[in-house]
DODOVO-849129 format. One record per residue (C-alpha): residue number from 1; residue in one letter; x, y, z. Coordinates in Angstrom, 2 decimals, always signed. Example, Ala and Ser with C-alpha at 12.3 -4.5 7.8 and 13.67 -1.06 7.14 Angstrom:
+-----+---------+---------+---------+---------+
! num ! residuo !      c1 !      c2 !      c3 !
+-----+---------+---------+---------+---------+
!   1 !       A !  +12.30 !   -4.50 !   +7.80 !
!   2 !       S !  +13.67 !   -1.06 !   +7.14 !
+-----+---------+---------+---------+---------+
//
This chain:
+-----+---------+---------+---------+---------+
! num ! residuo !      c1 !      c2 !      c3 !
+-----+---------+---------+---------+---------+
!   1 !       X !  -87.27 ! -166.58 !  -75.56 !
!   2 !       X !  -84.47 ! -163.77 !  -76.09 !
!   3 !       X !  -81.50 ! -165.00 !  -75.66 !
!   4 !       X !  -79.38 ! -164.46 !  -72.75 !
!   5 !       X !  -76.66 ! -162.84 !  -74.36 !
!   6 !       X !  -79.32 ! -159.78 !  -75.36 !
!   7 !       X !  -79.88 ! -159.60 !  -72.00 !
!   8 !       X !  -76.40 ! -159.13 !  -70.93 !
!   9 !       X !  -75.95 ! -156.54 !  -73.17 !
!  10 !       X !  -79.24 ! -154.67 !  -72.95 !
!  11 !       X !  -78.26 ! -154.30 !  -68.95 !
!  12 !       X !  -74.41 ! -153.66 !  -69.91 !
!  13 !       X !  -75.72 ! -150.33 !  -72.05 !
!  14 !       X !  -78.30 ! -149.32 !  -69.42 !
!  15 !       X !  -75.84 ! -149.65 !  -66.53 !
!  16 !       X !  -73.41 ! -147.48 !  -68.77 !
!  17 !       X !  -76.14 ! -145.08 !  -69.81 !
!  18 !       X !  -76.46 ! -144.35 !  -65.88 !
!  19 !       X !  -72.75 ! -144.03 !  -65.43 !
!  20 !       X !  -72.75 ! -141.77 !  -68.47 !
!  21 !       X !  -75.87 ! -139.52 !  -66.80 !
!  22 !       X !  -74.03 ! -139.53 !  -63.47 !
!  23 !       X !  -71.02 ! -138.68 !  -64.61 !
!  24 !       X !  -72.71 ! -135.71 !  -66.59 !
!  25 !       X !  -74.81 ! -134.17 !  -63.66 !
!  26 !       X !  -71.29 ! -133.96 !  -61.21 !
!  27 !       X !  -69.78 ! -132.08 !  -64.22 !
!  28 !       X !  -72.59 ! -129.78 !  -64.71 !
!  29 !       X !  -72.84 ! -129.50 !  -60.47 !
!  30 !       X !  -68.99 ! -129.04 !  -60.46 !
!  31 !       X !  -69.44 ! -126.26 !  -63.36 !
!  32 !       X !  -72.30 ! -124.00 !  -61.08 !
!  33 !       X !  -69.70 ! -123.74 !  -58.41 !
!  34 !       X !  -67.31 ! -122.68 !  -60.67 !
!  35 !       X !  -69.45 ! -119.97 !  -61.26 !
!  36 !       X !  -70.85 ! -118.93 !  -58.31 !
!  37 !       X !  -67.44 ! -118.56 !  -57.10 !
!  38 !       X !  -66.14 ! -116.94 !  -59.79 !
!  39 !       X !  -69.28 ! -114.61 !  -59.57 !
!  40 !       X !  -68.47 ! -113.39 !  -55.49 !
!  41 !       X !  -67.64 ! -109.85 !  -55.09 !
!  42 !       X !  -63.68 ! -109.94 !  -54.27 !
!  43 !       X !  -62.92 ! -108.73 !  -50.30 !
!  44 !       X !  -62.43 ! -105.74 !  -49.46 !
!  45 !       X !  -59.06 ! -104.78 !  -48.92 !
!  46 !       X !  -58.15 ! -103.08 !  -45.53 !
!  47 !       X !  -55.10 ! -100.45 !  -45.38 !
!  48 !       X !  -53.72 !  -98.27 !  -42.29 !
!  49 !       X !  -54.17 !  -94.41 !  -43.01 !
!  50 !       X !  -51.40 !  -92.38 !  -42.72 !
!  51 !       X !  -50.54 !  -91.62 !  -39.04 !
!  52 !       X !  -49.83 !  -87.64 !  -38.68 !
!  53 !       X !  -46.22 !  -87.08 !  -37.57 !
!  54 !       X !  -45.79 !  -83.76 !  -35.79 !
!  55 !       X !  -42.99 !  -81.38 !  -37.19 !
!  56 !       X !  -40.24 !  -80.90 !  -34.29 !
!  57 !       X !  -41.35 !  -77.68 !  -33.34 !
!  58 !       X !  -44.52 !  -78.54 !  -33.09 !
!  59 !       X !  -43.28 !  -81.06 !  -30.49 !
!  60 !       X !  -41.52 !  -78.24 !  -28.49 !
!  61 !       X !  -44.08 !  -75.83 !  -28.54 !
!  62 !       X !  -46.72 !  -78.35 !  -26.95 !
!  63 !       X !  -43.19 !  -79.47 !  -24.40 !
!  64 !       X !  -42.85 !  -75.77 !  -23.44 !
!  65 !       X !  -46.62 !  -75.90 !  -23.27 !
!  66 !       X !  -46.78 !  -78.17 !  -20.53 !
!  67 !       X !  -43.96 !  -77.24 !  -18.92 !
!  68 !       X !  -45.36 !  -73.93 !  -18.40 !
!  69 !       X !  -48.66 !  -75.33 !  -17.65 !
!  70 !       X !  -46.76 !  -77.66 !  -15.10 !
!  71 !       X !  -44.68 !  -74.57 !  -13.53 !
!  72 !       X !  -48.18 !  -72.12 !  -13.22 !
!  73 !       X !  -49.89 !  -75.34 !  -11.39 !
!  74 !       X !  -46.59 !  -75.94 !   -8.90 !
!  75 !       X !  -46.63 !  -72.08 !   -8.35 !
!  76 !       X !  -50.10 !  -71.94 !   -7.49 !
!  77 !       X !  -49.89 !  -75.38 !   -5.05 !
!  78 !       X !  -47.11 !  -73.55 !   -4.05 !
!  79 !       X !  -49.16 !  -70.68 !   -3.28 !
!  80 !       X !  -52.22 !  -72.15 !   -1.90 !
!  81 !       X !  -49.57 !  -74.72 !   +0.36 !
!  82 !       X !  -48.45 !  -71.40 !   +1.98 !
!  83 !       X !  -51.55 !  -69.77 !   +2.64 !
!  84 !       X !  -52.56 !  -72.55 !   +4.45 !
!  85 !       X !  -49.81 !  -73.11 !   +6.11 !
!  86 !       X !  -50.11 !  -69.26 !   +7.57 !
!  87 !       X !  -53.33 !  -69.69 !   +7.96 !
!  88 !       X !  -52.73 !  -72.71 !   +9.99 !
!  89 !       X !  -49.66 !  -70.56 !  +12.12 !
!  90 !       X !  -52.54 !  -67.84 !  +12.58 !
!  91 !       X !  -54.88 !  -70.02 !  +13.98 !
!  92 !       X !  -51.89 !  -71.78 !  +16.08 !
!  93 !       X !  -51.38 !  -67.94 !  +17.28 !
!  94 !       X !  -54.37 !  -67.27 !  +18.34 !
!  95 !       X !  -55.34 !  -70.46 !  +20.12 !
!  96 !       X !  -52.00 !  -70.45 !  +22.14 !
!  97 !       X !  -52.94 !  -66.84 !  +22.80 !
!  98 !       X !  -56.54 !  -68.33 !  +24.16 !
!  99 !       X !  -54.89 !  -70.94 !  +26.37 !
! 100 !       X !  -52.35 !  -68.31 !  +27.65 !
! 101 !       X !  -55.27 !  -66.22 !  +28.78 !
! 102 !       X !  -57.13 !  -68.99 !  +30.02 !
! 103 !       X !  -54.07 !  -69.31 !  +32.31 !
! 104 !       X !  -53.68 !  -66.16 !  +32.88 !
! 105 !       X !  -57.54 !  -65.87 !  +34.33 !
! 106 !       X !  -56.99 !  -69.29 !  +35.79 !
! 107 !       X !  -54.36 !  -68.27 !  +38.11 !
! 108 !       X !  -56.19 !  -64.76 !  +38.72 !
! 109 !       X !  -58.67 !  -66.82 !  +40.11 !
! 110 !       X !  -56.80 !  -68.85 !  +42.03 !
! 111 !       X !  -54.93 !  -66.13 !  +43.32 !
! 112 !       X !  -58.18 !  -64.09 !  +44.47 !
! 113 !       X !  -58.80 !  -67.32 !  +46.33 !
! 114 !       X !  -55.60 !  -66.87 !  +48.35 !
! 115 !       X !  -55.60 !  -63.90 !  +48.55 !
! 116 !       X !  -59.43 !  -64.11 !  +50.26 !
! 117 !       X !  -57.98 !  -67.06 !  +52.36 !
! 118 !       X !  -54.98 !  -65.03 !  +53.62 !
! 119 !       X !  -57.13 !  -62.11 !  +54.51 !
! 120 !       X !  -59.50 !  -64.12 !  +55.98 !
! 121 !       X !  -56.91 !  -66.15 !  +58.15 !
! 122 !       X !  -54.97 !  -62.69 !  +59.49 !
! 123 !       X !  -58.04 !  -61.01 !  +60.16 !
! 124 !       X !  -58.60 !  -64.39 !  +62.32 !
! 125 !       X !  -55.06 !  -64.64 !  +63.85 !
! 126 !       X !  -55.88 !  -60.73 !  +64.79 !
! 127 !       X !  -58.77 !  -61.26 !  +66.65 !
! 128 !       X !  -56.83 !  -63.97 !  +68.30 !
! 129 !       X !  -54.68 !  -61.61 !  +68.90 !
! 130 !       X !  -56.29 !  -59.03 !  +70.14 !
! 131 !       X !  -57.82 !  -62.12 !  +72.90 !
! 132 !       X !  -54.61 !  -63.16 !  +73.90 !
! 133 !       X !  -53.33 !  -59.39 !  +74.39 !
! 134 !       X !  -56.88 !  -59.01 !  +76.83 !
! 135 !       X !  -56.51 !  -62.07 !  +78.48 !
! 136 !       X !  -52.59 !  -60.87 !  +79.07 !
! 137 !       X !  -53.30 !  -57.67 !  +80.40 !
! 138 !       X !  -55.98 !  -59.23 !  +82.93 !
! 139 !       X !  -53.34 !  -61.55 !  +84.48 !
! 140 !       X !  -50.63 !  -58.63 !  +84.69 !
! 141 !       X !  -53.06 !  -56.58 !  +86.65 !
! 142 !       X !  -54.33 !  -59.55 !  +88.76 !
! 143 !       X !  -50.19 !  -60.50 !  +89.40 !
! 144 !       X !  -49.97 !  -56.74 !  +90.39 !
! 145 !       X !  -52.37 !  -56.89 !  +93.10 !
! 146 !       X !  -51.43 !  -60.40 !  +94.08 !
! 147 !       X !  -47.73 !  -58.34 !  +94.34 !
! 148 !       X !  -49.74 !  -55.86 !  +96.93 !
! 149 !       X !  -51.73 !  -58.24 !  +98.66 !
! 150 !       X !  -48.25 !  -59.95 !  +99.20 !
! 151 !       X !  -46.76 !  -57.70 ! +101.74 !
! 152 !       X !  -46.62 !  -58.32 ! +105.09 !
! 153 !       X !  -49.12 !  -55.58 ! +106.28 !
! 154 !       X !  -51.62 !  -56.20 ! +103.61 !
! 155 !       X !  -51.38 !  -59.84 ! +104.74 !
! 156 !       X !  -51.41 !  -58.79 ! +108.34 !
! 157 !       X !  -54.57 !  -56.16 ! +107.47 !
! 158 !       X !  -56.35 !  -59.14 ! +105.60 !
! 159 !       X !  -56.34 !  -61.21 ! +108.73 !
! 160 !       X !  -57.18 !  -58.72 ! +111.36 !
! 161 !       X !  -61.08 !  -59.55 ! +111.64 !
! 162 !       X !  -60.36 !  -62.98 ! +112.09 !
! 163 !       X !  -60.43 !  -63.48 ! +116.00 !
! 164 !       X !  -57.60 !  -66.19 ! +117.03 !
! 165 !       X !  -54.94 !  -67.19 ! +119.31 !
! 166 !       X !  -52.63 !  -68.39 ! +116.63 !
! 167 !       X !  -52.60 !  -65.16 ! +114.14 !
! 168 !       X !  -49.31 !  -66.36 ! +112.97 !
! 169 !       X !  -50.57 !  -69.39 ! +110.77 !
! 170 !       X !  -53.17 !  -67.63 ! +109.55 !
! 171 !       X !  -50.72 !  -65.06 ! +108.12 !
! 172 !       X !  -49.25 !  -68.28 ! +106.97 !
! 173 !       X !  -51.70 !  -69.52 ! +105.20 !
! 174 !       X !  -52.80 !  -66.39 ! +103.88 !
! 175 !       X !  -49.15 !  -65.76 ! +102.13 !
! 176 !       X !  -49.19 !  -69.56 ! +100.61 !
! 177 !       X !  -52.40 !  -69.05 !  +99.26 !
! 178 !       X !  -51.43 !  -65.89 !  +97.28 !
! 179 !       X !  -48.09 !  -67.11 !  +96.40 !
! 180 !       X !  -49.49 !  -70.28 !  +94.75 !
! 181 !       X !  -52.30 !  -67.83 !  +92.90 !
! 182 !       X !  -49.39 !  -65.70 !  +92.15 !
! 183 !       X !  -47.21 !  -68.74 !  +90.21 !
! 184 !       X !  -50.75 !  -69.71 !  +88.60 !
! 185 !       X !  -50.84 !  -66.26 !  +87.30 !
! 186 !       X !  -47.15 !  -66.31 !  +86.15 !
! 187 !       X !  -47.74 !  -69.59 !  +83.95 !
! 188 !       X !  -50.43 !  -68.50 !  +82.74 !
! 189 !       X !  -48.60 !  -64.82 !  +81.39 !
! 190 !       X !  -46.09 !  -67.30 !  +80.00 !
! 191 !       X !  -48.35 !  -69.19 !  +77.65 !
! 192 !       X !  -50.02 !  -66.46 !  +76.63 !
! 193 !       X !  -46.41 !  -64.64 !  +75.68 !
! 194 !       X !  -45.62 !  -67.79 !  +73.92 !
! 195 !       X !  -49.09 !  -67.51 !  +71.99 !
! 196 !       X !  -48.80 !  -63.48 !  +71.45 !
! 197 !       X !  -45.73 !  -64.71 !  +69.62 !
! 198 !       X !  -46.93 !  -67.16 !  +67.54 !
! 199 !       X !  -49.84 !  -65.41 !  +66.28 !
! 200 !       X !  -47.40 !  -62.23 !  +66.09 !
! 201 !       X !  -45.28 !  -64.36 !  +64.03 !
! 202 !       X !  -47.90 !  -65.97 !  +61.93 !
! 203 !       X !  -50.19 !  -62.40 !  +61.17 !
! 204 !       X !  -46.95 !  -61.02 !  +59.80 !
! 205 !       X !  -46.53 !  -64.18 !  +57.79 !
! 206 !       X !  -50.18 !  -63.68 !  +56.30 !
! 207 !       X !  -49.59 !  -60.00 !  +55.80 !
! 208 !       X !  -46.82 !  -60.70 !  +53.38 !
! 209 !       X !  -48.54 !  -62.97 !  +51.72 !
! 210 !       X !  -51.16 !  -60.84 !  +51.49 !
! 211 !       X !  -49.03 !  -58.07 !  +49.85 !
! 212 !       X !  -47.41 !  -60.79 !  +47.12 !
! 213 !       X !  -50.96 !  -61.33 !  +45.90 !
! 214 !       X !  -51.56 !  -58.43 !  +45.74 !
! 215 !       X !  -48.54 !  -57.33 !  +44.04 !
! 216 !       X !  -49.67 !  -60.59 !  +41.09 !
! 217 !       X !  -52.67 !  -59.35 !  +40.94 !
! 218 !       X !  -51.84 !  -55.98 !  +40.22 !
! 219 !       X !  -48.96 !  -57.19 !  +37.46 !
! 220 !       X !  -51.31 !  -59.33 !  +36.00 !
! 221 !       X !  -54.11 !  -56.76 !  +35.61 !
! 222 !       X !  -51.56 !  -54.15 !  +34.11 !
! 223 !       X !  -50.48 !  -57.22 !  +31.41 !
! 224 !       X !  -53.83 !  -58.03 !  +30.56 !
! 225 !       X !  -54.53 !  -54.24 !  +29.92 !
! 226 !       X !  -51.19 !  -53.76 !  +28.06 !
! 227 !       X !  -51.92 !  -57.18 !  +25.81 !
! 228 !       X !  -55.59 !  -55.05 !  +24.99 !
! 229 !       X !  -53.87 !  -52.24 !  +24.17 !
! 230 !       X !  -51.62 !  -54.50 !  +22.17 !
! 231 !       X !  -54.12 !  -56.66 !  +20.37 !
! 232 !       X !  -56.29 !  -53.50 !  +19.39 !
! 233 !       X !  -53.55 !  -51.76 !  +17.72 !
! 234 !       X !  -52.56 !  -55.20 !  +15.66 !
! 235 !       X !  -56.37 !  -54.88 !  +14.72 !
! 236 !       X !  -56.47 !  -51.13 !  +13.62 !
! 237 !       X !  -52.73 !  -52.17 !  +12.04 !
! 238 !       X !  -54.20 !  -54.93 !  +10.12 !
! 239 !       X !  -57.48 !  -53.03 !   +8.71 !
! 240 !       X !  -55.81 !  -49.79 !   +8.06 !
! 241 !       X !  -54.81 !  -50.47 !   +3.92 !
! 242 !       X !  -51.67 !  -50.78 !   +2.81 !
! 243 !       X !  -49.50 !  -47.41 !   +1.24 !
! 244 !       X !  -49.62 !  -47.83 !   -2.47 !
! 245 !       X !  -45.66 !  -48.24 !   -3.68 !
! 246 !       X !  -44.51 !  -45.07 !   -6.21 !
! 247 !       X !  -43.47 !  -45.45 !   -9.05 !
! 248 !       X !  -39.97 !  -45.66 !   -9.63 !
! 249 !       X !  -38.58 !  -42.83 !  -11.84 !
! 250 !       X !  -37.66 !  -43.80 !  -15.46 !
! 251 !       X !  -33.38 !  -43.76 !  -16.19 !
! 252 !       X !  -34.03 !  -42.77 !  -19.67 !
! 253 !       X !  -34.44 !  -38.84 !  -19.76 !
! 254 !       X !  -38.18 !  -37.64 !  -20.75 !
! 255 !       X !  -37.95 !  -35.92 !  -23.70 !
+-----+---------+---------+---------+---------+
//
């Protein structure tokens, strides 16, 4: 039998045989990194290029660049801000110049009307007129022969066919009856005085306003033919060109 103590020490030299082969590999494993790090390409280093400074006058030609660039585009908003503005007056202008026309025709119209109506209404309060003036001259010549038939031998003559003992009432009667035709008559003058009056009154009211129409009308027609006239020179004005402006003389002497 082999001794124990061989034993011991055959497994003391294989246990430090493995320790010795361990050990060994980490080195050699330890060693590869080495290398492969010391073999990796180094980084790359990164670095800022030089930023271009512009010289100072640089600076203020590309400042009196834009400032000139700034004053042409002012200018021309400028510019184009007034041409619309007078563009905008002009069309203002014209439209108040439309509406005032409109008026103008407007009333025309409306004045035609009245001027129709008042026609119309003293032609009317003529022919009423000319009634009341027939129906007046009637009644005078019917109170004229009641005035005749009112005298005491017409009355007498009137009654003389009529046989009677009593020819005194029946002049009577026959003078009462023409008296009370004769005050029938006379109110009946009256009212149609009062209404020759009226309708004198009111025909020359009508003929007056007849003659201010007319009168508007007239003014407005000579306006509308004078704003024509107006408006049609503008238009020639406005298409005929413009004089070109000479040239001013030089104040050096030619040669």
């Amino acid at each position: 039998m082999v001794p124990k103590r061989s034993i011991r020490r055959i497994a003391i030299a294989v246990l430090a045989l493995f320790i010795i082969a361990g050990v060994s590999l980490v080195d050699s494993d330890a060693q590869r990194r080495r290398r492969k790090r010391r073999s990796r390409p180094s980084a790359p280093r990164i670095t800022n290029p030089a930023i271009y400074q512009p010289s100072p006058s640089d600076n203020a030609n590309s400042n009196s660049e834009a400032t000139n660039s700034n004053e042409n585009t002012n200018a021309n908003t400028q510019t184009q801000d007034q041409q619309t503005i007078r563009s905008l007056s002009s069309q203002v202008d014209k439209l108040t110049e439309k509406i005032s026309q409109m008026d103008e025709a407007q009333r025309s119209l409306v004045d035609l009307e009245r001027l129709s109506r008042a026609e119309q209404r003293a032609s009317s309060l003529r022919t009423e007129l000319r009634d009341v003036q027939a129906k007046e001259s009637d009644l005078q010549a019917r109170a004229e022969d009641l005035e005749y038939a009112l005298k005491p031998e017409n009355i007498e003559r009137s009654i003389a066919g009529y046989g009677t003992t009593h020819p005194e009432e029946l002049r009577e009667q026959r003078r009462k009856q023409l008296e009370s035709e004769k005050e029938r008559v006379r109110k009946q003058l009256a009212q149609l005085g009062a209404s020759r009056t009226q309708l004198e009154q009111a025909i020359a009211s009508a003929d007056v306003e007849v003659e201010r129409l007319h009168k508007r009308l007239d003014a407005a027609d000579a306006a509308a033919i004078q704003n024509n006239k107006t408006n049609a020179q503008a238009t020639e004005d406005t298409m005929r060109p413009a004089p070109r402006p000479s040239p001013s003389p030089s104040p050096y002497p030619m040669p």
